[in-house]
ROFI-237104 format. One record per atom (N, C-alpha, C): residue in one letter; chain; atom name; y, x, z. Coordinates in pm, 1 decimal. Layout:
BEGIN
SITE resn chain name        Y        X        Z
SITE    A     A   CA        Y        X        Z
...
//
This chain:
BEGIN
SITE resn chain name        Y        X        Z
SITE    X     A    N   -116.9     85.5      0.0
SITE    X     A   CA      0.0      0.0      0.0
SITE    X     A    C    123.5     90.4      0.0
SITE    X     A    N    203.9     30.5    -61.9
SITE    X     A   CA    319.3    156.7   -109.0
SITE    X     A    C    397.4    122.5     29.5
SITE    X     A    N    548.8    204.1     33.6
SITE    X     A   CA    608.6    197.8    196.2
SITE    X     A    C    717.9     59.6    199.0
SITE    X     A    N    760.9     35.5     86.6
SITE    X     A   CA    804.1   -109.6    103.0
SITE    X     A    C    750.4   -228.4    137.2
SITE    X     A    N    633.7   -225.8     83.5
SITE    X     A   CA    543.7   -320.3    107.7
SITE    X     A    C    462.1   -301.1    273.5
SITE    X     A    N    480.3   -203.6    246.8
SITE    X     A   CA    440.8   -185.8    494.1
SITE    X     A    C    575.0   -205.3    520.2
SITE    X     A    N    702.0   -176.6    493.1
SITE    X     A   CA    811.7   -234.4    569.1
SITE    X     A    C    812.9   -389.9    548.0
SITE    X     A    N    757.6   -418.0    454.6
SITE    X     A   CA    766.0   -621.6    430.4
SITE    X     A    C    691.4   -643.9    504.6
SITE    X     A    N    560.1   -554.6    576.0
SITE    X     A   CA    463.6   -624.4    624.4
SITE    X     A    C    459.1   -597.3    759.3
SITE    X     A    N    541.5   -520.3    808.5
SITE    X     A   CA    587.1   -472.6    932.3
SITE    X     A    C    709.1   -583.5   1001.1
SITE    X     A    N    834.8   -622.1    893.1
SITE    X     A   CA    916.3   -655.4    939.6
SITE    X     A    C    895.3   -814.4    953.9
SITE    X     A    N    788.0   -891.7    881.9
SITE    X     A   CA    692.4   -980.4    895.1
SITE    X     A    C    643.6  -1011.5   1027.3
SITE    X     A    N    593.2   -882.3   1068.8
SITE    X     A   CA    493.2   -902.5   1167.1
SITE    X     A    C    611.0   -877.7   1313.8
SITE    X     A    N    731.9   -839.9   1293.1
SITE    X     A   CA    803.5   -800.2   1385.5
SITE    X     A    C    873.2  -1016.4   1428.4
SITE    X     A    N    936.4  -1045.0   1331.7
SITE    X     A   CA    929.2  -1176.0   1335.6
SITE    X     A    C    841.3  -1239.4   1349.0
SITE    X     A    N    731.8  -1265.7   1334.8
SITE    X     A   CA    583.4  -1335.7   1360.8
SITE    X     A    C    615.5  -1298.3   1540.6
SITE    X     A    N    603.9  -1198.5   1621.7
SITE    X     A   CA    565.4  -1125.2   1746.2
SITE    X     A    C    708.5  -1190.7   1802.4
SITE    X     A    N    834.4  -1190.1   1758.7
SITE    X     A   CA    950.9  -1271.1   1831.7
SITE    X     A    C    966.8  -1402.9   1804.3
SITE    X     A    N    889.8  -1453.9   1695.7
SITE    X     A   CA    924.5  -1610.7   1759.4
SITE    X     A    C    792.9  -1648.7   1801.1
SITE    X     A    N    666.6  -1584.5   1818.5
SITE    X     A   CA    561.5  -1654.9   1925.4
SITE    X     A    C    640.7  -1598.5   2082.1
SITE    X     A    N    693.4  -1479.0   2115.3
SITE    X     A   CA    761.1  -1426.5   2243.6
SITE    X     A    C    856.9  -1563.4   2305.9
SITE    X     A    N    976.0  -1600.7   2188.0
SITE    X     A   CA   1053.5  -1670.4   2234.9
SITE    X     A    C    981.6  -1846.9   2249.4
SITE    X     A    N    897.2  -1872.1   2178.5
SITE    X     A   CA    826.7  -1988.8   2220.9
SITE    X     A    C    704.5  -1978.4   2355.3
SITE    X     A    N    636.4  -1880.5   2351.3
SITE    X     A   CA    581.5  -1923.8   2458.8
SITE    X     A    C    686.3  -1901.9   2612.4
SITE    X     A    N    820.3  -1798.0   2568.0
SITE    X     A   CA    867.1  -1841.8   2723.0
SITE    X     A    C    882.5  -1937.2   2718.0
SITE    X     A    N    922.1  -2003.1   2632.9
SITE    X     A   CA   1012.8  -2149.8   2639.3
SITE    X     A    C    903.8  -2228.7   2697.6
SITE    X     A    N    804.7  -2229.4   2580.7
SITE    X     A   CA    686.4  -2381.5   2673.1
SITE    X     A    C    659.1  -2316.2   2802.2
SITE    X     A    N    627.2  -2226.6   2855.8
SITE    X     A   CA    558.7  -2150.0   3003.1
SITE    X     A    C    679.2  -2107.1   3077.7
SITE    X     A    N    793.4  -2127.8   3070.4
SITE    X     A   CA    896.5  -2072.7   3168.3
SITE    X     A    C    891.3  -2203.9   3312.1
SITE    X     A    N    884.8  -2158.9   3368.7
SITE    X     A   CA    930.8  -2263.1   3523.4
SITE    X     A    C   1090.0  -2348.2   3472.2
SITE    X     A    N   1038.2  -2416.7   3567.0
SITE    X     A   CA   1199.6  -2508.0   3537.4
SITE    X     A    C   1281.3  -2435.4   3642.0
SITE    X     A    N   1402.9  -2454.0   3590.9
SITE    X     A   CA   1524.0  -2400.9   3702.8
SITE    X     A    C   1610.3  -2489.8   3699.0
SITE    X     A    N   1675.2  -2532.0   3830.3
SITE    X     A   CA   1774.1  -2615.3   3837.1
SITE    X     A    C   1942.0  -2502.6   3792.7
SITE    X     A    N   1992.7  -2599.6   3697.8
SITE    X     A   CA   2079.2  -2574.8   3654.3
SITE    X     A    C   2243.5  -2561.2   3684.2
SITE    X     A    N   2210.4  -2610.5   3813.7
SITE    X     A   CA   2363.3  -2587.4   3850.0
SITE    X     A    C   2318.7  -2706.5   4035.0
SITE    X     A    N   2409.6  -2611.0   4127.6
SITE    X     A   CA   2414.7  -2715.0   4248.1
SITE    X     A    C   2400.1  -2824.4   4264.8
SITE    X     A    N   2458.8  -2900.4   4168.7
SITE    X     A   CA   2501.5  -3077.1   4203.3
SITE    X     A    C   2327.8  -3095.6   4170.2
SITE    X     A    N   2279.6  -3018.2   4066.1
SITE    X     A   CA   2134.9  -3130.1   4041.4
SITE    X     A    C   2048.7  -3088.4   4118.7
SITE    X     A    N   1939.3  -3173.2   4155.0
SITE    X     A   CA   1828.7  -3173.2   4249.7
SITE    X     A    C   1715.5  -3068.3   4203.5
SITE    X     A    N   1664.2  -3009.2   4294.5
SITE    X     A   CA   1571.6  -2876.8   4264.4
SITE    X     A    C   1457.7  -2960.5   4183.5
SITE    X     A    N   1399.8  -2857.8   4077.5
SITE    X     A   CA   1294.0  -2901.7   3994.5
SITE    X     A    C   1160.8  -2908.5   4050.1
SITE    X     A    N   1080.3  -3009.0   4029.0
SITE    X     A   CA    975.2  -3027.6   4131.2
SITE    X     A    C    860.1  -2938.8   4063.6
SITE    X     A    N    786.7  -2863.8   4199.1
SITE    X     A   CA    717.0  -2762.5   4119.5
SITE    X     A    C    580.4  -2832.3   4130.5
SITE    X     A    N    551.2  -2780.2   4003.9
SITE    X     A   CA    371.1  -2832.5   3972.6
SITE    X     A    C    306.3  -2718.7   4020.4
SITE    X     A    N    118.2  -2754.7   4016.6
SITE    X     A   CA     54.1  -2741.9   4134.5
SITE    X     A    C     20.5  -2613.8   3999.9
SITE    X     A    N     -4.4  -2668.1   3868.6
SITE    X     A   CA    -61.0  -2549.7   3778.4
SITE    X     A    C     32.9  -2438.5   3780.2
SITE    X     A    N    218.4  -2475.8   3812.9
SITE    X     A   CA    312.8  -2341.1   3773.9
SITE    X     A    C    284.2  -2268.1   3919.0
SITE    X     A    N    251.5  -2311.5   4010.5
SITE    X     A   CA    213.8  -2187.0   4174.1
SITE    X     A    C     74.1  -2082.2   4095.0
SITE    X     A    N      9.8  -2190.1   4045.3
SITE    X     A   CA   -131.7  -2108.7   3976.3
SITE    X     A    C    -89.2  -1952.2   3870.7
SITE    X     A    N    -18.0  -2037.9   3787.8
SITE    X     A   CA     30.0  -1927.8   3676.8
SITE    X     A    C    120.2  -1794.3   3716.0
SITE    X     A    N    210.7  -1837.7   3797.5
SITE    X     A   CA    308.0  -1763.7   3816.6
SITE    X     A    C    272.4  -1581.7   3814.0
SITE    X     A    N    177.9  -1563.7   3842.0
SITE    X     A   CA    117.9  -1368.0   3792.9
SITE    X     A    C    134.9  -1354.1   3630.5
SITE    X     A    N     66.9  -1453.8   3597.2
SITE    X     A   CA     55.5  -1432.2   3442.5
SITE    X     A    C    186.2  -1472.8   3375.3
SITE    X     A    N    232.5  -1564.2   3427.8
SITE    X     A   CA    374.8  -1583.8   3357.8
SITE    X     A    C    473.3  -1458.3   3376.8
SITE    X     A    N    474.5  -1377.3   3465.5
SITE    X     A   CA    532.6  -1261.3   3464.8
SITE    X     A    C    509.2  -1170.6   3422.6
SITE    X     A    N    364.5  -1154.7   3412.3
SITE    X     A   CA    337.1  -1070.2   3252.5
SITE    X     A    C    330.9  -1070.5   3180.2
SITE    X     A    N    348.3  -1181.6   3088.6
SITE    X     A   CA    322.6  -1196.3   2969.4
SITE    X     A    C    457.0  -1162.2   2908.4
SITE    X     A    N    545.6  -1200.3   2939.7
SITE    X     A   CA    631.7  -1103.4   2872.3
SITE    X     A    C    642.3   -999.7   2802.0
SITE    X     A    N    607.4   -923.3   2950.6
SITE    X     A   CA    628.6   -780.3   2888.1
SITE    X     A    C    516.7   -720.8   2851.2
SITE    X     A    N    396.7   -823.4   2850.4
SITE    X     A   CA    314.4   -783.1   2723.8
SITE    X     A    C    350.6   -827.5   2570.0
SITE    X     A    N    405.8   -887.3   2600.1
SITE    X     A   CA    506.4   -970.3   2432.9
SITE    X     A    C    601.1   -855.8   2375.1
SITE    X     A    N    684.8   -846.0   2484.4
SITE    X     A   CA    783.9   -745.3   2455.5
SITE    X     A    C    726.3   -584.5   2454.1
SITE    X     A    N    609.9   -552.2   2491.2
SITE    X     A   CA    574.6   -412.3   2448.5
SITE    X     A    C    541.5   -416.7   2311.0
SITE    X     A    N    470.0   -512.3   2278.9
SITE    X     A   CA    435.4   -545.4   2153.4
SITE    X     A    C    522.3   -535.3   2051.6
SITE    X     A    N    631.8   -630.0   2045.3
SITE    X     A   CA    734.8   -645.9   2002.9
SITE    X     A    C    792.4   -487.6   1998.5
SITE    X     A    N    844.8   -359.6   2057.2
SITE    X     A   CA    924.3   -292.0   2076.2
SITE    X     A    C    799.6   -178.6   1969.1
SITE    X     A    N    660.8   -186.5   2050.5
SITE    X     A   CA    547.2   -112.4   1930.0
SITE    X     A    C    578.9   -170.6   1781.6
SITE    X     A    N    604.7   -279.7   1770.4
SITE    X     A   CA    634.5   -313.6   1582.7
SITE    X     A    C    732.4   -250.6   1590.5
SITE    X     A    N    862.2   -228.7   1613.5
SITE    X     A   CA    990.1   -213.5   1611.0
SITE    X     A    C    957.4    -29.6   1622.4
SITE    X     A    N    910.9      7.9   1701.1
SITE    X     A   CA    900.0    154.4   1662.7
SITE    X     A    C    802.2    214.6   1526.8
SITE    X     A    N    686.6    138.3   1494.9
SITE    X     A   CA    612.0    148.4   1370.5
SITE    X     A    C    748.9    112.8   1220.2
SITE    X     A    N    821.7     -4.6   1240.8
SITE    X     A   CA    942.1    -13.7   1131.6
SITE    X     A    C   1007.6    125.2   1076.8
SITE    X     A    N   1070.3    164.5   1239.8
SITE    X     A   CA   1144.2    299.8   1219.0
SITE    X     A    C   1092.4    428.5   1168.1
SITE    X     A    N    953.2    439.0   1187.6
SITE    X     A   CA    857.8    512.9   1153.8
SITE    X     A    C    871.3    522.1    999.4
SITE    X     A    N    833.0    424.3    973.4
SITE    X     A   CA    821.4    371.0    815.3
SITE    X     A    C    982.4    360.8    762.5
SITE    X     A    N   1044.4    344.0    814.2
SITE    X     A   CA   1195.4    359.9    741.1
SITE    X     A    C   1247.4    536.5    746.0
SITE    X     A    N   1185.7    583.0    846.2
SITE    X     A   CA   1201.4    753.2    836.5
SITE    X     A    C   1141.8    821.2    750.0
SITE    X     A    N   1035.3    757.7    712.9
SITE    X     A   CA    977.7    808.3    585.4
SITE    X     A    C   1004.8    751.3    449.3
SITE    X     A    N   1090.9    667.1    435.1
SITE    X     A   CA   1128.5    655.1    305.6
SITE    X     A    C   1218.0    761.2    269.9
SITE    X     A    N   1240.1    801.4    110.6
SITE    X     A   CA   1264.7    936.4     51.0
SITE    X     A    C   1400.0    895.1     82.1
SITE    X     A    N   1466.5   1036.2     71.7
SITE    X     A   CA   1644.1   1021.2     67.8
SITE    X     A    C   1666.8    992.6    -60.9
SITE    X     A    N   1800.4    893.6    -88.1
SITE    X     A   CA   1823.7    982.0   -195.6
SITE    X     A    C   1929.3   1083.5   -231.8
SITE    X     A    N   1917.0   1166.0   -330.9
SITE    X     A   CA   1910.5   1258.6   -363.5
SITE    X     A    C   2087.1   1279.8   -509.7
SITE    X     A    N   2197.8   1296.6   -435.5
SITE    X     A   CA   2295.3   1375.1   -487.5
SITE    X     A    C   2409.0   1256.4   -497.8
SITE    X     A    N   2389.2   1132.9   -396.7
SITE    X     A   CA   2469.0   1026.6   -400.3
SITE    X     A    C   2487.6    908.6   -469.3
SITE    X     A    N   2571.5    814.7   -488.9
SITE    X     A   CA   2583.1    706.9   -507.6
SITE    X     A    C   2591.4    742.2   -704.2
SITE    X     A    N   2663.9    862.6   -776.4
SITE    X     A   CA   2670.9    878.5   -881.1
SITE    X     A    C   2550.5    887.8   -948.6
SITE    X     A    N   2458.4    965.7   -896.7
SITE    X     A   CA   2347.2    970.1   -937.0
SITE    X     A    C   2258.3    855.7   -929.8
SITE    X     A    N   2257.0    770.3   -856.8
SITE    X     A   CA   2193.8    644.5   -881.0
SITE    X     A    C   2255.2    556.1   -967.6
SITE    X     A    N   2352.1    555.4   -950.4
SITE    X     A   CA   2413.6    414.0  -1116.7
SITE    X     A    C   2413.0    550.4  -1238.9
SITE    X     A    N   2390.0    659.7  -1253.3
SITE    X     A   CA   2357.1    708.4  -1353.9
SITE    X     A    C   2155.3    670.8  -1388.9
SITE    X     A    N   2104.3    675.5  -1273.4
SITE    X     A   CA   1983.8    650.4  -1283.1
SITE    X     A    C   1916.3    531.3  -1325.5
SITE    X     A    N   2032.5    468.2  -1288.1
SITE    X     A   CA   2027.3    288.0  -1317.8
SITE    X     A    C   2053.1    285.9  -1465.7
SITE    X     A    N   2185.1    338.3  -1536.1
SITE    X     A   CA   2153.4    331.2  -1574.8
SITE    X     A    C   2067.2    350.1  -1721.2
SITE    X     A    N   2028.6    520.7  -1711.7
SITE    X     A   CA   1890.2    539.4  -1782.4
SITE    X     A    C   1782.9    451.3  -1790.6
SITE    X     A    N   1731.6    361.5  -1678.6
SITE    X     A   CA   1641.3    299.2  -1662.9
SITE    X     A    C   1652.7    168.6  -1748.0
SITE    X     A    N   1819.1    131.8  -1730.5
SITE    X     A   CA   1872.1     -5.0  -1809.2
SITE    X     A    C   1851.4     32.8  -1974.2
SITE    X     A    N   1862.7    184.3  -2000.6
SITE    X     A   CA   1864.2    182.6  -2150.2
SITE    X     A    C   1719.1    173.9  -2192.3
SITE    X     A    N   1622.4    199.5  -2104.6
SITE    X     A   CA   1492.9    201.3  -2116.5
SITE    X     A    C   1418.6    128.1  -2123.0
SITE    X     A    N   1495.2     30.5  -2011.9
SITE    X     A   CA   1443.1   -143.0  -2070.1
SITE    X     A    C   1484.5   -214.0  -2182.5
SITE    X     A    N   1607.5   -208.9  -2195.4
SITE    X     A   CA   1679.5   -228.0  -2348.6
SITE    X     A    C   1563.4   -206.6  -2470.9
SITE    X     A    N   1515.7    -68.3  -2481.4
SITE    X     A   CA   1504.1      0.3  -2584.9
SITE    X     A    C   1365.4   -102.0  -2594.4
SITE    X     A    N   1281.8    -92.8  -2458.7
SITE    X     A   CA   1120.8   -148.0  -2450.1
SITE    X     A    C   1115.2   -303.6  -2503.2
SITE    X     A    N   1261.5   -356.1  -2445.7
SITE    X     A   CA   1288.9   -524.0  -2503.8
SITE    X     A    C   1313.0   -494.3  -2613.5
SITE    X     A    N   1336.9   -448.0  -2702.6
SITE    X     A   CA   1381.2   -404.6  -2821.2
SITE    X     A    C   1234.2   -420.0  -2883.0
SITE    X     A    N   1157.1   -325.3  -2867.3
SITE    X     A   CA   1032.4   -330.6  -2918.2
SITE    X     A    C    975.1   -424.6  -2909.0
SITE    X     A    N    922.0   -452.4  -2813.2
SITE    X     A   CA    841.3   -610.1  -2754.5
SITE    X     A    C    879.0   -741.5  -2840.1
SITE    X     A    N   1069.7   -744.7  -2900.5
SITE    X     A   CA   1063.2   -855.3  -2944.2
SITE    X     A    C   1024.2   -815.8  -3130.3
SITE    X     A    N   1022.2   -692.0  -3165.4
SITE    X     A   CA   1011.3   -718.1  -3301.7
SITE    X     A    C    823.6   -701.4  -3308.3
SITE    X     A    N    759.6   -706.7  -3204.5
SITE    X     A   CA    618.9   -712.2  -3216.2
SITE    X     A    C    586.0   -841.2  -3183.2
SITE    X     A    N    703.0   -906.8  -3089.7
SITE    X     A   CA    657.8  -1045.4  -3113.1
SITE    X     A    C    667.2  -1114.2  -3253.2
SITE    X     A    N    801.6  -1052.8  -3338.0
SITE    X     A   CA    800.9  -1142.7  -3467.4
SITE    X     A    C    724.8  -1116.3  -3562.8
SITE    X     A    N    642.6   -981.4  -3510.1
SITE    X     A   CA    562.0   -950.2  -3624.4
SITE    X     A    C    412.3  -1082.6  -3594.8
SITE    X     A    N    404.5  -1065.6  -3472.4
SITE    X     A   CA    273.9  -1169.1  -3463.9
SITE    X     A    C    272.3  -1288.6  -3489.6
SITE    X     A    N    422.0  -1347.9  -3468.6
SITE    X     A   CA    435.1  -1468.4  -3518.4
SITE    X     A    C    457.3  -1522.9  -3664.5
SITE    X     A    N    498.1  -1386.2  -3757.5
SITE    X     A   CA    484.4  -1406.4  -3875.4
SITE    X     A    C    317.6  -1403.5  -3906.1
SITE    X     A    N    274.4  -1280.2  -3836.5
SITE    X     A   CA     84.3  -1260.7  -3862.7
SITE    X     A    C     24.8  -1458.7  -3872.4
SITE    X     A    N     30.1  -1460.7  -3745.7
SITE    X     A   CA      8.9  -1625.6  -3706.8
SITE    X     A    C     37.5  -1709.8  -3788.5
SITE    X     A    N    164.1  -1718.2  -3860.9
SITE    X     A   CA    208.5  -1813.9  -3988.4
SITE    X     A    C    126.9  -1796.0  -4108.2
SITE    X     A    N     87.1  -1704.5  -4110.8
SITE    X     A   CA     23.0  -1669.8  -4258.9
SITE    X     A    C   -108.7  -1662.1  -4249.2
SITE    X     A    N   -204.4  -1641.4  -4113.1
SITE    X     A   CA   -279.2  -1685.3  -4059.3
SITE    X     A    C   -336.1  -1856.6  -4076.9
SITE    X     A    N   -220.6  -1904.9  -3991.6
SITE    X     A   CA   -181.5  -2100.8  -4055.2
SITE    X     A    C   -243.9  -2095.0  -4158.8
SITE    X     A    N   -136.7  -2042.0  -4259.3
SITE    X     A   CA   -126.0  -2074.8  -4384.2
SITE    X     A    C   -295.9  -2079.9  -4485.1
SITE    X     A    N   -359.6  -1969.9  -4420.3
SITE    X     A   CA   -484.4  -1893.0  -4490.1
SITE    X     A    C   -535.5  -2014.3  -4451.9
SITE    X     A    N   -609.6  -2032.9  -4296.7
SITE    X     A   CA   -680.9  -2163.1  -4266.2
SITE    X     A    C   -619.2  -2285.8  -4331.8
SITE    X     A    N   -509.6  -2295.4  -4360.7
SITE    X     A   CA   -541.9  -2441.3  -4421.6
SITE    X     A    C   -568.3  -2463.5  -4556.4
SITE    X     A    N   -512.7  -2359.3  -4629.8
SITE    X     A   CA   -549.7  -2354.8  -4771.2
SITE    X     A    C   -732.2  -2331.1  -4737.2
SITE    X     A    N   -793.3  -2292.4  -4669.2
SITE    X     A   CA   -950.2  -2297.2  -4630.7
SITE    X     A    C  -1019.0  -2424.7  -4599.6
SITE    X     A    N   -941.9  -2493.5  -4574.3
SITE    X     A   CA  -1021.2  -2612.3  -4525.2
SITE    X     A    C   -977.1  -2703.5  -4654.2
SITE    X     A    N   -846.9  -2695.6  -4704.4
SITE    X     A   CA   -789.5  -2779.5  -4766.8
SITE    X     A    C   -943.4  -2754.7  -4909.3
SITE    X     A    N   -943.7  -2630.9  -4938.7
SITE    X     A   CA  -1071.7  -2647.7  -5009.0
SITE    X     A    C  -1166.3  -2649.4  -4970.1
SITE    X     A    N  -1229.8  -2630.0  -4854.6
SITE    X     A   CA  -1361.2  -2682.8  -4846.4
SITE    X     A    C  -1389.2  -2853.4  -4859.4
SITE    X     A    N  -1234.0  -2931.1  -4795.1
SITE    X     A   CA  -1252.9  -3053.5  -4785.3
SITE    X     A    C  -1263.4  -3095.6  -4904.4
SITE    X     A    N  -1185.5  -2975.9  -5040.3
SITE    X     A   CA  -1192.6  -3061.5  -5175.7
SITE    X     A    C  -1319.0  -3087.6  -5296.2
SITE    X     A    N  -1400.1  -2981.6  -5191.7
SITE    X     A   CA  -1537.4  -2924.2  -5251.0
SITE    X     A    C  -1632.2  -3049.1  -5223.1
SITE    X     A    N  -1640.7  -3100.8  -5077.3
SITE    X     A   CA  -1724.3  -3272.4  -5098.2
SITE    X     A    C  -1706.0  -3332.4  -5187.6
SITE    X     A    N  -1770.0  -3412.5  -5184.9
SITE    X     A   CA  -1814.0  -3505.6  -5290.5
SITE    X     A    C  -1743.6  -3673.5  -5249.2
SITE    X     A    N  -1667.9  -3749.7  -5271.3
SITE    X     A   CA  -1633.5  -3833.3  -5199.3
SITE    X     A    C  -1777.7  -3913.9  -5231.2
SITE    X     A    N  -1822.3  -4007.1  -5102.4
SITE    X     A   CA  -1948.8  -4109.4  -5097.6
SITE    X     A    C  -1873.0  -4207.4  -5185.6
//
């Protein structure tokens, strides 16, 4: 797999790892009362149960999360420099633009050659049938 395609599949997986992080705090966070005036949130018998694991899971989320995030940088340190500035790339661009030019260039006069081939092709088959059909015999 080339290195863009591990940064697509990295930076994928970095989003995949933060929005399961930010949803399961959300469904598994304890309730908190939000301000004085309102009445304390009544605690359930399963959130006394959880409460170890709800505190780790986090920062098993978030190690995770910070391991993609250091594998990214990894992979973005190894992409090539480039090489003699911004001139040299729109010169590179565009060599490449005349190169496609030149290749569209070709491509379309091989298309008109086939489509003339094809016409005259037509043409052969029907003058072929047109006599075989004239060769029966009408009943």
């Amino acid at each position: 797999m080339d290195i863009i395609s591990q940064l697509q599949e990295h930076l994928n997986t970095m989003a995949s790892l933060a929005f399961n992080t930010f949803g399961t705090l959300q469904r598994d966070a304890p309730p908190v009362r939000l301000s004085p005036n309102y009445p304390e949130p009544p605690i359930t018998k399963a959130a006394e149960d959880d409460t170890a694991d709800l505190a780790e899971q986090p920062k098993l989320m978030s190690a995770d999360l910070v391991k993609a995030a250091k594998q990214f940088d990894a992979l973005v340190a190894a992409l090539p420099l480039s090489e003699g500035g911004e001139e040299v790339q729109l010169k590179k661009i565009a060599e490449l633009q005349a190169e496609n030019d030149a290749v569209g260039q070709e491509l379309q006069k091989q298309l008109e050659a086939a489509e003339k081939e094809l016409k005259q092709v037509q043409e052969l088959f029907s003058q072929a049938t047109d006599n075989c059909l004239n060769l029966k015999k009408p009943d």
